[in-house]
C-alpha positions in Angstrom: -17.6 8.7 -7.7 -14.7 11.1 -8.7 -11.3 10.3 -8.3 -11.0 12.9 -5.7 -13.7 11.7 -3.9 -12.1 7.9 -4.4 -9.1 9.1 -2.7 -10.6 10.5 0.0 -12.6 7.1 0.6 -9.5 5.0 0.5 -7.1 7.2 2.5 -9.6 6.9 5.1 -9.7 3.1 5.1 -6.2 3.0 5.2 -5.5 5.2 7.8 -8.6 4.1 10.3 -8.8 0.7 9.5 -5.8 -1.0 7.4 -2.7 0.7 9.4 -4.1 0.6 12.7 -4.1 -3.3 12.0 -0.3 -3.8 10.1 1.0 -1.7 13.1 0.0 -4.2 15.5 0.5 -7.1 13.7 2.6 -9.6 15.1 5.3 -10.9 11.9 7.2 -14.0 11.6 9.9 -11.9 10.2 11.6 -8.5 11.0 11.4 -7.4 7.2 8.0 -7.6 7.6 7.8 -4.7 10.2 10.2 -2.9 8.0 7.8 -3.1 5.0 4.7 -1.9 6.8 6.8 0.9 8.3 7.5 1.6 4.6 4.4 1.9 3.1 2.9 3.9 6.5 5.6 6.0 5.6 5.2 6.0 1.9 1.4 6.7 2.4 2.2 9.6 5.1 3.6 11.3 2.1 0.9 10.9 -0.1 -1.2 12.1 2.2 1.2 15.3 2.9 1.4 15.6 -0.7 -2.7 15.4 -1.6 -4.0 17.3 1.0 -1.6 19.7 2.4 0.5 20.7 -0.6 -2.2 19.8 -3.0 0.5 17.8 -5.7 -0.9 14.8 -7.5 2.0 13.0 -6.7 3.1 10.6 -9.9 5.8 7.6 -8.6 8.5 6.2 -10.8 8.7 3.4 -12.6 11.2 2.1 -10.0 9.2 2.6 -6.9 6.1 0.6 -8.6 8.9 -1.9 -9.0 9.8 -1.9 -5.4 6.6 -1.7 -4.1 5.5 -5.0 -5.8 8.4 -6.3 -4.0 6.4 -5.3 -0.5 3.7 -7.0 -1.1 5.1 -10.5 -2.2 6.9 -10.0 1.2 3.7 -9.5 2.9 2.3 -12.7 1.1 5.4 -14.5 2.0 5.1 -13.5 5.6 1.7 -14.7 5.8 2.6 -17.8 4.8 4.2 -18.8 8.1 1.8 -16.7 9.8 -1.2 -17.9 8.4 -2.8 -14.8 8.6 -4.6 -14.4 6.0 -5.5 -10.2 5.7 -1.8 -10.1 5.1 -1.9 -12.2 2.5 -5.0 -10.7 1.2 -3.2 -7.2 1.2 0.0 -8.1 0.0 -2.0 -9.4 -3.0 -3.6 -6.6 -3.3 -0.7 -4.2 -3.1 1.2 -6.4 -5.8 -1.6 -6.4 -8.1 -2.1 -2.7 -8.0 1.2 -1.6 -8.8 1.6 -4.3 -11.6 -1.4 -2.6 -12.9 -0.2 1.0 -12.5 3.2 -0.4 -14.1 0.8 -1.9 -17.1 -1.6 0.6 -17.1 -0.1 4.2 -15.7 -3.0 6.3 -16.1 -5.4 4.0 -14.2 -6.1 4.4 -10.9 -4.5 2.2 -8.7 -7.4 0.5 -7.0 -10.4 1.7 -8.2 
């Protein structure tokens, strides 16, 4: 698959099957809410950015930085939660933007 076409496929998990989920998640903490509003909003503007405007949008060093931060507070919430598809995202949000910090012309995910 292209990496149009692997877009595609991951904006639609994300918006019909991961979001729909963090929204109604119940967290142990507030932050947490905060942080899943923040990456539904972050993503929103991707999405704006892709497939209305049509920009490749390229994100600064410091929001790789910030969005690592995210996901260990994901993992940390799910740690008094014991819920462990937050846990399993956070992971997987940390991991992918220490490997867009290590490697910035890899894709993200996949």
């Amino acid at each position: 698959m292209n990496r149009k076409a692997n877009n595609l496929l991951f904006d639609i998990l994300l918006f019909i099957f991961i979001f729909p989920y963090l929204l109604r998640y119940r967290s142990y903490f507030i932050y947490s809410k905060l942080v899943i509003f923040t990456i539904f909003a972050s993503h929103l503007f991707i999405w704006f950015q892709r497939y209305v405007f049509r920009i490749n949008l390229k994100w600064p060093l410091w929001a790789e930085c910030i969005s690592i931060i995210l996901g260990l507070i994901l993992i940390y919430d799910s740690l008094f939660t014991k819920n462990n598809i937050i846990f399993l995202l956070g992971l997987i949000i940390s991991i992918a933007h220490l490997k867009k910090i290590f490697y910035p012309n890899k894709p993200y995910y996949f």
